[in-house]
C-alpha positions in Angstrom: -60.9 14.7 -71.1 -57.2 13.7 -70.6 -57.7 13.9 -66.8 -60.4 12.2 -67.2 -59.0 9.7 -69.0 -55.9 8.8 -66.4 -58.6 8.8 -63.7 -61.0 6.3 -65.8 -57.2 4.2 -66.4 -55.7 4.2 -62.4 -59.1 2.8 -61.2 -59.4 0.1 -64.1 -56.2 -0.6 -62.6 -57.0 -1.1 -59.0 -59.7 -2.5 -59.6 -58.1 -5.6 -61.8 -55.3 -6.0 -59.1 -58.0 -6.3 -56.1 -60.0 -8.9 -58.0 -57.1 -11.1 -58.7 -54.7 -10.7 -55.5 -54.9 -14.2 -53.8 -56.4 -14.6 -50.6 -56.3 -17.6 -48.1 -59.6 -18.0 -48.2 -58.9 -19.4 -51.8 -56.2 -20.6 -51.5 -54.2 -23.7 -53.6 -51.5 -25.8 -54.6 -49.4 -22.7 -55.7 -50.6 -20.6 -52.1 -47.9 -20.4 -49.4 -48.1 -18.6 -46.4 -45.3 -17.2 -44.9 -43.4 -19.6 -42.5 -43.3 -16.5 -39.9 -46.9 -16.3 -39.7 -47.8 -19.6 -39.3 -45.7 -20.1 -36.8 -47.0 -17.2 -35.0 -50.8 -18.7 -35.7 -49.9 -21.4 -34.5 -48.5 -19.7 -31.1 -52.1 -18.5 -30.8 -54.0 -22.0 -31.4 -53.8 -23.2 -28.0 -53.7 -19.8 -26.0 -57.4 -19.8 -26.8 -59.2 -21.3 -24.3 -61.6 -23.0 -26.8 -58.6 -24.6 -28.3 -56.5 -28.0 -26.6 -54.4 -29.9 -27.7 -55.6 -33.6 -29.1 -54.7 -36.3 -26.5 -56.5 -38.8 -29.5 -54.2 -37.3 -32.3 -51.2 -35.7 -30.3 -48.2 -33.5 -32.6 -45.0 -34.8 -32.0 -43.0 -32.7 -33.8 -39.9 -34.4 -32.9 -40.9 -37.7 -34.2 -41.9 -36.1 -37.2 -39.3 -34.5 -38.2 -36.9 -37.9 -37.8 -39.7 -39.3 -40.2 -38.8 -37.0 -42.6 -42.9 -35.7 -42.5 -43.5 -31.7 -42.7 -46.3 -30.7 -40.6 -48.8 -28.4 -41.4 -50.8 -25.6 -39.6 -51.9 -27.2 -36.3 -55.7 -26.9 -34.9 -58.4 -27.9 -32.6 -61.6 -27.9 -34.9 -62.6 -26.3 -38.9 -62.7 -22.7 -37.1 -58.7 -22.8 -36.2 -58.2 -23.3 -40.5 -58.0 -20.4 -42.5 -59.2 -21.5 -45.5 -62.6 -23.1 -46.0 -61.0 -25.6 -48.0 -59.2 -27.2 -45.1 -60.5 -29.3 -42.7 -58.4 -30.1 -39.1 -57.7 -33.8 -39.4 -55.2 -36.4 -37.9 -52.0 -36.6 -39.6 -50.3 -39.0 -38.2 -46.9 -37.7 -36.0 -48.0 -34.3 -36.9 -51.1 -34.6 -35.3 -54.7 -32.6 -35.7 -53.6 -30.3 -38.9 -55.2 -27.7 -41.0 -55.2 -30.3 -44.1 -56.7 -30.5 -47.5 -58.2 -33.4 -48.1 -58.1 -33.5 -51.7 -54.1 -33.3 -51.9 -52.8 -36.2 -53.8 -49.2 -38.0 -53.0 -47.8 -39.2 -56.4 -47.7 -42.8 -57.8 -45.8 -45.0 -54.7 -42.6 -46.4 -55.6 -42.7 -50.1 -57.4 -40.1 -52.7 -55.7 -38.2 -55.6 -57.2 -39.6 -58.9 -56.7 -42.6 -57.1 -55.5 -45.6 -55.2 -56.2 -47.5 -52.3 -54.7 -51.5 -51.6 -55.0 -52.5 -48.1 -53.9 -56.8 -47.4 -52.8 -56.2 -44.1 -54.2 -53.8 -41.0 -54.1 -55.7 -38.6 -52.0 -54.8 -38.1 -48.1 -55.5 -40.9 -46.0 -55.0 -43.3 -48.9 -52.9 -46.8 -48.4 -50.5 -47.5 -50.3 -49.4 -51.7 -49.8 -46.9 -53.8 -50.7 -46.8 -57.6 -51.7 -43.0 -60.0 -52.6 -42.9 -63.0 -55.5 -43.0 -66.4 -53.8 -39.9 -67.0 -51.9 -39.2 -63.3 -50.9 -40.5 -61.1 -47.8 -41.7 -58.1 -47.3 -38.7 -55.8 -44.8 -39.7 -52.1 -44.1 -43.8 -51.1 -44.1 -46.1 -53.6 -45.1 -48.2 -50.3 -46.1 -47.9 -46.5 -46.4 -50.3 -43.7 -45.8 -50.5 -40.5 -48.4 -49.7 -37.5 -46.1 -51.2 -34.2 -45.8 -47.7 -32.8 -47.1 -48.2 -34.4 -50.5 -45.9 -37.5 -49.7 -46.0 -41.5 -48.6 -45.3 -42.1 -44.9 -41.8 -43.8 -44.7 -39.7 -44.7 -47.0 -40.1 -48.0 -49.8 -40.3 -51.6 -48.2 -37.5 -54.2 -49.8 -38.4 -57.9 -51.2 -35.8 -59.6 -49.3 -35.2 -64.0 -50.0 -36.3 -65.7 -47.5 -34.3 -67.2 -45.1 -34.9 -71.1 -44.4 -33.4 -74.5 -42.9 -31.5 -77.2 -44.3 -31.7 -80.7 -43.6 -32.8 -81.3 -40.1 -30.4 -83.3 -37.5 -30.0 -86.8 -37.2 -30.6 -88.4 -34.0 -29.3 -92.1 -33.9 -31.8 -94.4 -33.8 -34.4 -92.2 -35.1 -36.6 -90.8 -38.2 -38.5 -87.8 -38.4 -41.5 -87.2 -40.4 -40.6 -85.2 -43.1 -39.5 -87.3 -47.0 -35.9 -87.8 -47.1 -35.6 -85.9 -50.4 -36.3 -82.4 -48.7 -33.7 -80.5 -47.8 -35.4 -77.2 -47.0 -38.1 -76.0 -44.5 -39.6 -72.4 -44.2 -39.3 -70.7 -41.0 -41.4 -72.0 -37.9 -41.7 -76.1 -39.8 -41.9 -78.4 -37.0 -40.8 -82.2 -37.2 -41.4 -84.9 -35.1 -39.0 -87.4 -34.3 -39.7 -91.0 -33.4 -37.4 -93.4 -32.0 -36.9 -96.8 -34.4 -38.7 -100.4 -32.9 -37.1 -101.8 -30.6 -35.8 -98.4 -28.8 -37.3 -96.1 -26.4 -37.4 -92.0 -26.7 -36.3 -89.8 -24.0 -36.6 -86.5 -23.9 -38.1 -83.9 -25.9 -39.0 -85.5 -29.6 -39.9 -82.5 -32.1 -37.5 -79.9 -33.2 -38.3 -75.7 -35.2 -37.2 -73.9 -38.0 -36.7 -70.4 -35.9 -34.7 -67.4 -37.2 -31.9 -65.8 -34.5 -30.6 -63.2 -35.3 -31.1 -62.9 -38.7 -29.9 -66.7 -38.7 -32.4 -69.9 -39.5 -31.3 -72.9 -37.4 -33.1 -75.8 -36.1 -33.8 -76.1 -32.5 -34.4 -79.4 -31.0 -34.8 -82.4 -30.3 -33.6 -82.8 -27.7 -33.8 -86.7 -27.2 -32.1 -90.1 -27.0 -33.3 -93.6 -28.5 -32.2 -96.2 -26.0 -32.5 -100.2 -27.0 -35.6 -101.2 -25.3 -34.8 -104.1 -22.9 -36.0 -107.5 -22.8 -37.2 -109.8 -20.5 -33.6 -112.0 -20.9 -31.8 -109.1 -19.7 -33.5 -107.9 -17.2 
């Protein structure tokens, strides 16, 4: 009976550690494969002759990397994935990867004098961003939840706007903006209009354009000569 016993225990034993020894197959947030096998699955991928790689959804491993983006398992189709789970989508600079498409990213980053409005957490998801009145939006308009669990890129900034100040005066001239305004977004356009009795040459409307980080009027470009009468001619 005490032999009997021991057996009974050792296969209790094996028994509990076969039924809860994780596989691939079911495999989930806390699952890593080793980084030496996946490279060496991944070695295999395209030596099968089923498998190429995507000319639609190319890796570029190199631009990933300077994104700051970790790339998963790469694949040709479902059958290249080894657990069910996955599905071989586009990701981006990483290209067709074994992906999960229920991962989440967490909540985006918020930005001063801005907001952000997510469609969701899961992969694929957008993430976008919006400034107050008077501020612009410099960096990514929007970011996409990656298959590594993280939003592409890195946080936009709400930046003021840069403008122009009163426009040039041109003697002999008006423009047709009020006389109390004294700035003008970027790309306002004025036309200028010589006074009665004068006669405009040259180019008559000037633009609010940015250079180099710089807002400055360009234009006009014209003169207001007295028009001539018939006693002078």
């Amino acid at each position: 009976m005490f032999f009997q016993g021991q057996s009974t225990l050792r296969w209790r034993r094996s028994a509990l550690s076969s039924t809860t020894t994780p596989t691939p197959d079911d495999d989930d947030d806390d699952w890593e494969e080793e980084e030496s096998s996946e490279i060496d699955d991944d070695g295999r991928i395209y030596k099968n002759p089923r498998n190429s790689p995507s000319t639609l959804c190319p890796r570029d491993e190199e631009q990933a990397t300077l994104l700051g983006q970790k790339c998963l398992r790469k694949c040709s189709s479902d059958e290249d994935c080894k657990s069910k789970k996955k599905k071989c989508l586009c990701d981006g600079a990483c290209g067709m990867s074994c992906i999960k498409p229920d991962r989440e990213c967490p909540e985006p980053e918020s930005i001063q004098f801005g907001s952000v409005q997510a469609a969701g957490k899961l992969f694929g998801a957008r993430a976008s961003y919006t400034c107050q009145h008077g501020y612009h939006v410099v960096g990514l308009q929007s970011r996409t939840c990656q298959a590594d669990g993280q939003w592409a890129g890195s946080a936009p900034a709400c930046k003021q706007n840069i403008y122009c100040l009163s426009p040039p005066n041109i003697d002999h001239a008006r423009h047709n903006a009020l006389p109390e305004q004294t700035t003008f977004d970027l790309d306002s356009t004025l036309q200028y209009y010589c006074h009665t009795g004068y006669v405009t040459n040259g180019f008559p409307r000037a633009k609010c354009l940015a250079i180099d980080g710089q807002a400055s009027w360009y234009g006009p470009d014209i003169s207001c000569e007295r028009e001539l009468s018939n006693n002078t001619k």
